[in-house]
N, C-alpha and C positions, 0 to 999 in steps of 0.2 A: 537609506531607503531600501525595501524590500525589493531582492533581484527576483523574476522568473526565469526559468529555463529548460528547455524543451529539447528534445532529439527530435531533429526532423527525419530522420530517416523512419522513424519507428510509425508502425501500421497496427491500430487497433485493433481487435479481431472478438466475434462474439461467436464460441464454440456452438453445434447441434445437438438437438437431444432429439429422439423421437418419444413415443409415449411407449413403444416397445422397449424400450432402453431403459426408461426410466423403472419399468414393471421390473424388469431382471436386473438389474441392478445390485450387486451383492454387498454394497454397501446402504441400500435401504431395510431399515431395522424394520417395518412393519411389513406386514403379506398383503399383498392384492390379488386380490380373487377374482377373475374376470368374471363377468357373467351376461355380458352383451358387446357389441361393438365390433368385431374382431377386424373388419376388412378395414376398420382408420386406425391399425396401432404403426401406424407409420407417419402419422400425422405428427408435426414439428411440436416443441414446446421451447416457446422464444420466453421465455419470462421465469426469472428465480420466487417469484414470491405465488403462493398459493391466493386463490380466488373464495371469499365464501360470500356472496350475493345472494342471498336470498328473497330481496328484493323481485328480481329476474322473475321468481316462481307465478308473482302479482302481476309480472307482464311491462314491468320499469327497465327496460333492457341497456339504459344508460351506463356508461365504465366499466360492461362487461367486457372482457378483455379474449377473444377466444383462444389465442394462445397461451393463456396460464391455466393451469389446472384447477378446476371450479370441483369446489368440495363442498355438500351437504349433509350436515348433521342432523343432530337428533332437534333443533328448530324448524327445521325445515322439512324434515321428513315429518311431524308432528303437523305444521302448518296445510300441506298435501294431505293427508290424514283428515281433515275436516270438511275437507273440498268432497262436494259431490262428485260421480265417477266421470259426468262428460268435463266438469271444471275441472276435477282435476288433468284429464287428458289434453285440452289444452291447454294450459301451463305449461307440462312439459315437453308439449309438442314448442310450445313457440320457445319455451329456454335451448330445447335440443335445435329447433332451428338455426341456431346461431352458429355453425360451423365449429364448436367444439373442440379441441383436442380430446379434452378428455374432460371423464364426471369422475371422484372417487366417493363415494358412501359410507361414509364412519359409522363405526356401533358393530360392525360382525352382523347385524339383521339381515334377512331379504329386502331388498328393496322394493318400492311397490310394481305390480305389476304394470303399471301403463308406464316407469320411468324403461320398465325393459327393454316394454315395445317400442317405446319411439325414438331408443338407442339403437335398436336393430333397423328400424326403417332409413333413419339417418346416419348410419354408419359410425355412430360416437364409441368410443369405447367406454365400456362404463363397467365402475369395481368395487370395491367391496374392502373395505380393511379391515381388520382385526383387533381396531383402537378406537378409541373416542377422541372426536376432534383434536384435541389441543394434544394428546402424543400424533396425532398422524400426520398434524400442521409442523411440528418440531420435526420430525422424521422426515417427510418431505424437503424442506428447507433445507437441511443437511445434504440432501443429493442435491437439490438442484444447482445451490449458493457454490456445489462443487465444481458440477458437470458444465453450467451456466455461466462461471464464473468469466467476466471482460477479460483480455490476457492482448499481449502486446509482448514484443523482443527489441530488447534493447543491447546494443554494444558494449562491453565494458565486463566489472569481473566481479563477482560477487561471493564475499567471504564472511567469515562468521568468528568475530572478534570479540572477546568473553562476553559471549549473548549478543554482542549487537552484529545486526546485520548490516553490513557499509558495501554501497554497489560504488568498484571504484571507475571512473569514467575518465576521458583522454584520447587523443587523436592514437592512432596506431602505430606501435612502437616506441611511446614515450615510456614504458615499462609497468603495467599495470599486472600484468601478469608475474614478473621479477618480482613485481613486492608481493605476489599472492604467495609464492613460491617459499619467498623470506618468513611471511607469517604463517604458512606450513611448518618448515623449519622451527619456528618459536612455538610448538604445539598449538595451532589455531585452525581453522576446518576453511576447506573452501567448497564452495557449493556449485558454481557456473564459471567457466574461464569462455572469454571472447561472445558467445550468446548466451545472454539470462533471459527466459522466459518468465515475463511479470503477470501478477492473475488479481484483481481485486474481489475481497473482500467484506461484507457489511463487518462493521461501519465506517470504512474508507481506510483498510488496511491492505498493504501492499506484499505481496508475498513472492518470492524469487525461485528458481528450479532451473536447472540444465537444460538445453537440450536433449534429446535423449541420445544423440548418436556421439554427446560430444561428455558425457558422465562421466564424472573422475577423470578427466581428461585435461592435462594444461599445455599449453604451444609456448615452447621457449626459442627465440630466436638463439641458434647455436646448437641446439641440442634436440631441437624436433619435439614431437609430441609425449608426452611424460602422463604414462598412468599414476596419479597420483595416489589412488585406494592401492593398489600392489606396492608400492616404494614405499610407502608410510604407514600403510593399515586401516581398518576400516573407521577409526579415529578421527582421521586427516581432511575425512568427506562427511560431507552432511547433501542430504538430498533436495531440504528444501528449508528455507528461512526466510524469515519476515525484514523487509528493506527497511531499515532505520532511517540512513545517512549515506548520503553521496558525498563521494572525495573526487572533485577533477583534479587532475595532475596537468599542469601547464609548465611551459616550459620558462626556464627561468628571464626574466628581462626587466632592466633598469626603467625601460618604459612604461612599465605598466607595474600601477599599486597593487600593491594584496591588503589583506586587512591585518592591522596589526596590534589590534587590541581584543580581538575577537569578539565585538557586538554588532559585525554586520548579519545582516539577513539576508541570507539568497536560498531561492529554492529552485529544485529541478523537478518538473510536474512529469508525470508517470500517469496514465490514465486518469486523466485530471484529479490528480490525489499529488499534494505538493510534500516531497520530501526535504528536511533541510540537506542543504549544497553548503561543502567547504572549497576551497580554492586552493589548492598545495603547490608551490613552483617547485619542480624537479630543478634540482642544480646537484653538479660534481660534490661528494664530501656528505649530503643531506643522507642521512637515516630514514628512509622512505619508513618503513617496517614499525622504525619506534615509534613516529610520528602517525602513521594510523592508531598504533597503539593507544598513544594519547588521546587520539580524535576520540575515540571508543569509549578510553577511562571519562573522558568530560562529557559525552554523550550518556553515560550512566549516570554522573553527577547532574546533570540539568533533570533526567527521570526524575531525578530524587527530590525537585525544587531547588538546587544552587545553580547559578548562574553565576560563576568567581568573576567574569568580567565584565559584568553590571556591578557587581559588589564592590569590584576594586574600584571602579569610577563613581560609584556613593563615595566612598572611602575618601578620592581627590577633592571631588564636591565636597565635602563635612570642611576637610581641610583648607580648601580656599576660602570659607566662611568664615570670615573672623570674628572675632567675638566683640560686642556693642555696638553693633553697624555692618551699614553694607560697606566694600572698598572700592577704592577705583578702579575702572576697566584697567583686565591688565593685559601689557603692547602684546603684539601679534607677533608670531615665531619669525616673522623675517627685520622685527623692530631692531635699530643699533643694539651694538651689545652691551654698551653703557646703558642703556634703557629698559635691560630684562631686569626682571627679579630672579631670586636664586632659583634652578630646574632641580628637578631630580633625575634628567636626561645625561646619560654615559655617552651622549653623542658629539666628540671631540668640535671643536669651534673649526678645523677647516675639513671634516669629515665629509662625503655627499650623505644625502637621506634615505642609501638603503646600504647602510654598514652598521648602522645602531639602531637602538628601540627610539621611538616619539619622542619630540620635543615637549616634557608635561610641565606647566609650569608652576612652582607654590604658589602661598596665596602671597601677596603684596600686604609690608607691613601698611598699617595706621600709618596716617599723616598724623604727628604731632602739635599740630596746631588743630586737631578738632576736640 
């Protein structure tokens, strides 16, 4: 059955944008021209996705949202255009009434004169781009999905294992940093030791970055803090990557099962965006390092469409299928031992059940009398 699992310590956070932030922005590829509004460019913009209602102009003010940025095209400006000079005044007296952050006006044209004035009287900022809707809607989106983006800090250590991103998690000092260190050492990048700051995405992709006071920076019990971009090069660091896969490291114990066929499903939710969760017990002798590795290699193989251990247990299933009929139920792993059928389990007869792989059993021949 599918695990959830959650950091309770971690605090969701919705970054600020003002509408003056958003104009100078130097990663916005379009120009915005101001041309009214100036005393609300300090006014909030709470929302990634652009507004275009043109509805609103007919005086249907329903789902207008005034914290996203309401954008009028060449429909809309056309629609105004038909309107007589007091209808059109008020339309855009009662759209402007809505408290606004902001209007931008696609097409590089003037704008009409009455949307000027009753951006001046109400304080809206109102602009002017140098593109036609649909580059100024993708242009947009690009800053806001950046600026805007959900973001949360989570515990734990996040490295970049050929391509995949695996944030590794565990109570403090079970060594998640030791093995970030090791797959440094195996030429692998680390991106966040102790705080990763997490940022969501459309369409529910989860993306990982340092700190900034803590960049290239890993804490080794024993040895203090270790710049890792000066000891290894600008190689060894990666700034930011996308969260694949969580590894917890738990500590080893007889008491408690792991999974050992590898088709359980557990997931660790990150701004409710659920990443698959593996479960590693740390014990003396264990290859922390290789065994991410592996998690990594198999996490590229499922990309691909394989899943080898659904495969392998079609594989037991075909085989316990005998052929001309169903067989008889066969006894349960704690049945006499006169009573099993032949296993393919290396798990010695007075072993306990965590010194060897599962109990799997063949199929059971035919009764002879059918």
């Amino acid at each position: 059955m599918p695990v959830d699992s959650r950091d309770a310590g971690a605090k969701e956070t919705v970054p600020s944008l003002t509408v003056r932030q958003l104009a100078d922005d130097p990663q916005l590829s379009i120009r915005l021209r101001r041309v009214a509004g100036e005393e609300g460019l300090d006014r909030p913009l709470r929302h990634p996705r652009v507004q275009k209602n043109g509805l609103a102009l007919a005086g249907h003010f329903h789902g207008v949202v005034p914290t996203r940025v309401q954008l009028l095209g060449e429909t809309e400006l056309a629609y105004l255009d038909s309107l007589t000079p007091d209808a059109r005044s008020v339309a855009v007296r009662g759209f402007l009434s809505l408290g606004l952050s902001c209007v931008v006006v696609t097409g590089g044209g003037e704008p009409p004169r009455a949307l000027v004035s009753a951006s001046e009287a109400t304080s809206t900022p109102l602009f002017v781009a140098d593109a036609r809707s649909s580059r100024a809607i993708n242009a947009l989106h690009a800053v806001l999905d950046d600026r805007l983006a959900p973001q949360t800090q989570v515990h734990g250590v996040l490295v970049d294992v050929f391509g995949v991103g695996i944030l590794l998690l565990g109570k403090s000092g079970i060594g998640k940093s030791e093995c970030a260190l090791e797959l440094v050492m195996r030429g692998h990048r680390i991106v966040a030791d102790d705080v990763v700051r997490c940022e969501w995405r459309p369409p529910g992709i989860l993306f990982g970055q340092p700190a900034e006071l803590l960049r290239h920076h890993i804490e080794i019990r024993g040895l203090g803090v270790l710049d890792i971009r000066e000891l290894f090069g600008v190689t060894a660091v990666r700034e930011k990557t996308r969260v694949d896969l969580a590894i917890r490291l738990c500590e080893w114990t007889e008491r408690e099962e792991f999974d050992r066929l590898g088709i359980e499903e557990r997931h660790y939710t990150i701004l409710d965006t659920q990443v698959r969760e593996l479960r590693v017990p740390v014990r003396p002798g264990r290859n922390m390092a290789s065994l991410i590795e592996m998690a990594a290699r198999n996490e590229m193989l499922r990309r691909a469409g394989r899943h080898t251990a659904l495969e392998f247990l079609q594989k037991i299933e075909g085989h316990m299928q005998p052929e001309g009929g169903d067989s008889e139920p066969l006894p349960s792993a704690d049945a006499p031992e006169e009573n099993r059928p032949a296993t393919w389990s290396t798990l010695a007869s007075n072993a306990s059940g965590t010194e060897s792989s599962a109990w799997i059993p063949a199929v059971r021949p035919p009764r002879e009398d059918r």
